[in-house]
C-alpha positions, 0 to 999 in steps of 0.5 A: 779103493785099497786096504793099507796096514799102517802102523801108528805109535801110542806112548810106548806101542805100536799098533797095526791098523788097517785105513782105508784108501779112496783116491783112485788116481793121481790129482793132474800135474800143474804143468808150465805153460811153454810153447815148445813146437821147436822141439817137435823133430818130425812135421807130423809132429809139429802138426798134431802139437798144433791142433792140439793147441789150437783145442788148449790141450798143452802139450810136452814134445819128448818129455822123458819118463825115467828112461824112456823118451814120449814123443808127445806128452798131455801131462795134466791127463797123463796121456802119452801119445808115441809113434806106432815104431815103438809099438813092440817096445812092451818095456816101454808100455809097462813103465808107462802104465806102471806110472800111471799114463795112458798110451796112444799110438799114432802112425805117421800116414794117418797123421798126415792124411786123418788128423782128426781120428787121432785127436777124437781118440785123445779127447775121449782119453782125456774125458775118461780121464775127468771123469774118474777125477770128478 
């Protein structure tokens, strides 16, 4: 909830009102529906694009946000989930969350051998997400 100055105009004046603002986050994104697994670079990758599909969690490899490349997107969550590599990138993390994303780290060895662990964590980003929506 904010508290935003706006100024509005009556015939020949112009008033400052206070409004105030209850939305706390941004309605999801309509998003295309693409199967895009050929983009994903890596197998691990690949393999985390799968079994996110295979739950209906539609999915965007590479997608790019300003300057910086997100290696797997849930748009309509805003859940970014980039490879534990970039993890010191602070620029990165700041204009993500700047715009609003949520970030999950993922490490290439734990993909491969605990898949599940990385997706119970996605799930419960995008609940929390509903959540504040609903």
């Amino acid at each position: 909830m904010k508290i935003r100055w706006k100024t509005h105009r009556f015939l020949f004046m112009k008033v400052t009102l206070p409004t105030l603002s209850l939305r706390r986050k941004k309605p999801p994104f309509l998003v295309p529906v693409n199967l895009e697994e050929h983009k994903c670079q890596k197998e691990c990758e690949r393999k985390l694009y799968q079994a996110l599909f295979s739950q209906n969690y539609y999915v965007t490899p590479y997608l790019e946000c300003g300057r910086f490349v997100i290696n797997l997107a849930l748009i309509p969550f805003r859940i970014a989930i980039i490879d534990e590599k970039q993890a010191g990138n602070e620029k990165l993390e700041k204009a993500l969350k700047k715009d609003g994303w949520r970030v999950i780290y993922y490490n290439e060895e734990e993909l491969n051998h605990n898949i599940k662990s990385i997706l119970l964590q996605i799930q419960q980003e995008a609940h929390s997400y509903k959540q504040l929506l609903s």
